[in-house]
TORTOR-658456 format. One record per residue: residue number from 1; residue in one letter; x negated, y, z negated of N, C-alpha, C in turn. Coordinates in Angstrom, 2 decimals. Atoms other than C-alpha are relative to their C-alpha. Layout:
+-----+------+---------+---------+---------+---------+---------+---------+---------+---------+---------+
: seq : type :    n_xx :    n_yy :    n_zz :   ca_xx :   ca_yy :   ca_zz :    c_xx :    c_yy :    c_zz :
+-----+------+---------+---------+---------+---------+---------+---------+---------+---------+---------+
: NUM :    A :       X :       Y :       Z :       X :       Y :       Z :       X :       Y :       Z :
...
+-----+------+---------+---------+---------+---------+---------+---------+---------+---------+---------+
***
This chain:
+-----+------+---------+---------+---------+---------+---------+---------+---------+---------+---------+
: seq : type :    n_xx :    n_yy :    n_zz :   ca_xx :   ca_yy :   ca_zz :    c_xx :    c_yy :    c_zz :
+-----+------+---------+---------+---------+---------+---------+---------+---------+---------+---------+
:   1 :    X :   -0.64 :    1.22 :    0.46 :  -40.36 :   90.51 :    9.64 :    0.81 :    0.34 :   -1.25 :
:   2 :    X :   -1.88 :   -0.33 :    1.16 :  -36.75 :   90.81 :    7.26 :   -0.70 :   -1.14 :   -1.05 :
:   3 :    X :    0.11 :    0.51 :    1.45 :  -37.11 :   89.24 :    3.79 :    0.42 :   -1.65 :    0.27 :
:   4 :    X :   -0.94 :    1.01 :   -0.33 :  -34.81 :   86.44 :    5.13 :   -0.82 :   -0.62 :    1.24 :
:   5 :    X :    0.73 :    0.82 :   -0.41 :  -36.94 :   85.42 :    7.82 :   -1.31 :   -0.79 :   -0.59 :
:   6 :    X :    0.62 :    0.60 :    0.53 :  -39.51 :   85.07 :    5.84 :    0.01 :   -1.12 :   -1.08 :
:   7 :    X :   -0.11 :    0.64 :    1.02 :  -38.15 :   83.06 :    2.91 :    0.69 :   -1.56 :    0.92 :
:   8 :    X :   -0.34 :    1.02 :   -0.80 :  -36.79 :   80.61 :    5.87 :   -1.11 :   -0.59 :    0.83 :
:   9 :    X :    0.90 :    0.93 :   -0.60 :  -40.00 :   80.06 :    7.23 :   -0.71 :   -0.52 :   -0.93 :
:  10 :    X :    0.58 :    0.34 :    0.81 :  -41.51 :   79.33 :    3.97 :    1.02 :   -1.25 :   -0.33 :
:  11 :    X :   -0.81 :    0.95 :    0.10 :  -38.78 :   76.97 :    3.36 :   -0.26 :   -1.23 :    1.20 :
:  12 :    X :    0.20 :    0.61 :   -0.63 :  -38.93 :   75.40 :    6.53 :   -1.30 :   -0.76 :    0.06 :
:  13 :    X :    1.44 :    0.78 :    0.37 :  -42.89 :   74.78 :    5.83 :   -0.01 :   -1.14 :   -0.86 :
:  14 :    X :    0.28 :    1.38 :    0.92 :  -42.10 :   73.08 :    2.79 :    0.55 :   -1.30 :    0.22 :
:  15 :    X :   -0.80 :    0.79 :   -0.90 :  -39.37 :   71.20 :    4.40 :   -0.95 :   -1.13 :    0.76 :
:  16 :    X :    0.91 :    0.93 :   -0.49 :  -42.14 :   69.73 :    6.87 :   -1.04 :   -0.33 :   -0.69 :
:  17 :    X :    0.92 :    0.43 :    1.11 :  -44.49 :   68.96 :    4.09 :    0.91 :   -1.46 :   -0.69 :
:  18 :    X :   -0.94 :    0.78 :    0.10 :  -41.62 :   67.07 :    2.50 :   -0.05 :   -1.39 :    1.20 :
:  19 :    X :   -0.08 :    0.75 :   -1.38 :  -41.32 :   65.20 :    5.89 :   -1.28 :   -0.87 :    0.40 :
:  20 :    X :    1.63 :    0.25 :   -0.18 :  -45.12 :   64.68 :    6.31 :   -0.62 :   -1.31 :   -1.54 :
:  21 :    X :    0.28 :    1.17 :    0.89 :  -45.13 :   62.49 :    2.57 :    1.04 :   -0.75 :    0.38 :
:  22 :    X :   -0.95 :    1.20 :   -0.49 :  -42.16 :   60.60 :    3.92 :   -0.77 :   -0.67 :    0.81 :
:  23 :    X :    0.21 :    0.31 :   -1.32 :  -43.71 :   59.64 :    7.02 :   -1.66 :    0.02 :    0.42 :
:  24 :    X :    1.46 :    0.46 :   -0.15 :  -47.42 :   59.92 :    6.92 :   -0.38 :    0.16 :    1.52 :
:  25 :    X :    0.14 :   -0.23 :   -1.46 :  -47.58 :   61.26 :   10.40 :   -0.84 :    1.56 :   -0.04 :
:  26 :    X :    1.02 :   -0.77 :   -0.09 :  -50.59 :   63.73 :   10.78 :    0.64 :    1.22 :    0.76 :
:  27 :    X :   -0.76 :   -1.28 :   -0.84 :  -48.34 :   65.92 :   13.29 :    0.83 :    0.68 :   -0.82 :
:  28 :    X :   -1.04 :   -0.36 :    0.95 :  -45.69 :   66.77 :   10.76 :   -0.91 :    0.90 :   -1.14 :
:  29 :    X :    0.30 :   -1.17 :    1.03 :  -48.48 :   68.27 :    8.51 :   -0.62 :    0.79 :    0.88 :
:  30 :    X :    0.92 :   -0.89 :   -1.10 :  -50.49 :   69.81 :   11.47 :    1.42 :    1.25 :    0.34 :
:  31 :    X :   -1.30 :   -0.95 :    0.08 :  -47.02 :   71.60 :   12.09 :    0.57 :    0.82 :   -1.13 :
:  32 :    X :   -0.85 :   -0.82 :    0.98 :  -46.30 :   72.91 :    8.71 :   -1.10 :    0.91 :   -0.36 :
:  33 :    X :    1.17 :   -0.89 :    0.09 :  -49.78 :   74.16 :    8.25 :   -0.06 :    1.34 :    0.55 :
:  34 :    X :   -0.38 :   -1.05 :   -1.45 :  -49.39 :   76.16 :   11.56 :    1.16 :    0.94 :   -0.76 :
:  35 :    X :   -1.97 :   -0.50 :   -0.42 :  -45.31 :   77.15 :   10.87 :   -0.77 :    0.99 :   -1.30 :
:  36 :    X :    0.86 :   -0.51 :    1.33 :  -47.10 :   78.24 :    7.27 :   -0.74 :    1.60 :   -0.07 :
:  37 :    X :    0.79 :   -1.36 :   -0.53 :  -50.19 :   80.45 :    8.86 :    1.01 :    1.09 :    0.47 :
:  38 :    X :   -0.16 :   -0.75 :   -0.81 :  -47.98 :   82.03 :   11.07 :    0.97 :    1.14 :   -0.76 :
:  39 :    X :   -1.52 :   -0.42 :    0.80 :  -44.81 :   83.03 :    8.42 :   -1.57 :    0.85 :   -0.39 :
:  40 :    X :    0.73 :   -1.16 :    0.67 :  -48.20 :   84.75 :    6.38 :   -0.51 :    0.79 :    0.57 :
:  41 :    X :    0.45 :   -1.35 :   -0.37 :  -49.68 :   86.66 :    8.86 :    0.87 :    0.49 :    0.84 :
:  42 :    X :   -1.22 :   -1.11 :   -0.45 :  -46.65 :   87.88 :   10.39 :    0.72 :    0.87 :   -1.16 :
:  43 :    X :   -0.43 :   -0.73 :    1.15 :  -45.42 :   89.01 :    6.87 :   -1.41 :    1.08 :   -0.23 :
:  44 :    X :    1.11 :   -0.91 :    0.28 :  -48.84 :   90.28 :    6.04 :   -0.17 :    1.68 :    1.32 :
:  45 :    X :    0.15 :   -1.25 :   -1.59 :  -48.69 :   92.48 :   10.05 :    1.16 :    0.80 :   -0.43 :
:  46 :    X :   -1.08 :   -0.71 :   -0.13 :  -45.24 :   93.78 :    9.10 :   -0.43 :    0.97 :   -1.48 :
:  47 :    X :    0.33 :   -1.09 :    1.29 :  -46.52 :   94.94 :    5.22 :   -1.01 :    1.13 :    0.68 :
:  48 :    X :    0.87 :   -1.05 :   -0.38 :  -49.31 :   96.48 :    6.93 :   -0.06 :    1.44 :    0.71 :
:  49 :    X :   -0.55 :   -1.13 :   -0.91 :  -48.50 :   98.45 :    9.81 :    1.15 :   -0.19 :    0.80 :
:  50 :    X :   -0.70 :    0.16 :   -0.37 :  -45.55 :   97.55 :   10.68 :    1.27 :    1.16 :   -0.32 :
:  51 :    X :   -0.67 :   -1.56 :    0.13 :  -43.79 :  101.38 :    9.51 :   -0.17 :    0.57 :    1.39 :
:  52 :    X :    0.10 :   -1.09 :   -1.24 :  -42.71 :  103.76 :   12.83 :   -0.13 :    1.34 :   -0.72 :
:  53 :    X :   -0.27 :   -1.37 :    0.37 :  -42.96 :  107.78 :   11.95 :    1.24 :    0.16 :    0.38 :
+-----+------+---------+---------+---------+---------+---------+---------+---------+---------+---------+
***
């Protein structure tokens, strides 16, 4: 994962957080939670072992 995807899915999380105090709709934070997890452990898989030889 590129620097730039990551700083767009972190964005986009907060984005639906944002969205979720507008609107008070339980799906909108169940979705940013998720969009959230997934941006950190895909960043975290690419720091890790994500190097080829």
């Amino acid at each position: 994962m590129g620097p730039w995807a990551f700083f767009a899915g972190l964005l986009a999380s907060v984005m639906g957080m944002g969205k979720w105090q507008e609107t008070g709709s339980p799906w909108w934070l169940g979705g940013s939670i998720a969009l959230f997890v997934i941006v950190l452990v895909s960043g975290l898989a690419s720091l890790g072992g994500g190097k080829k030889p």
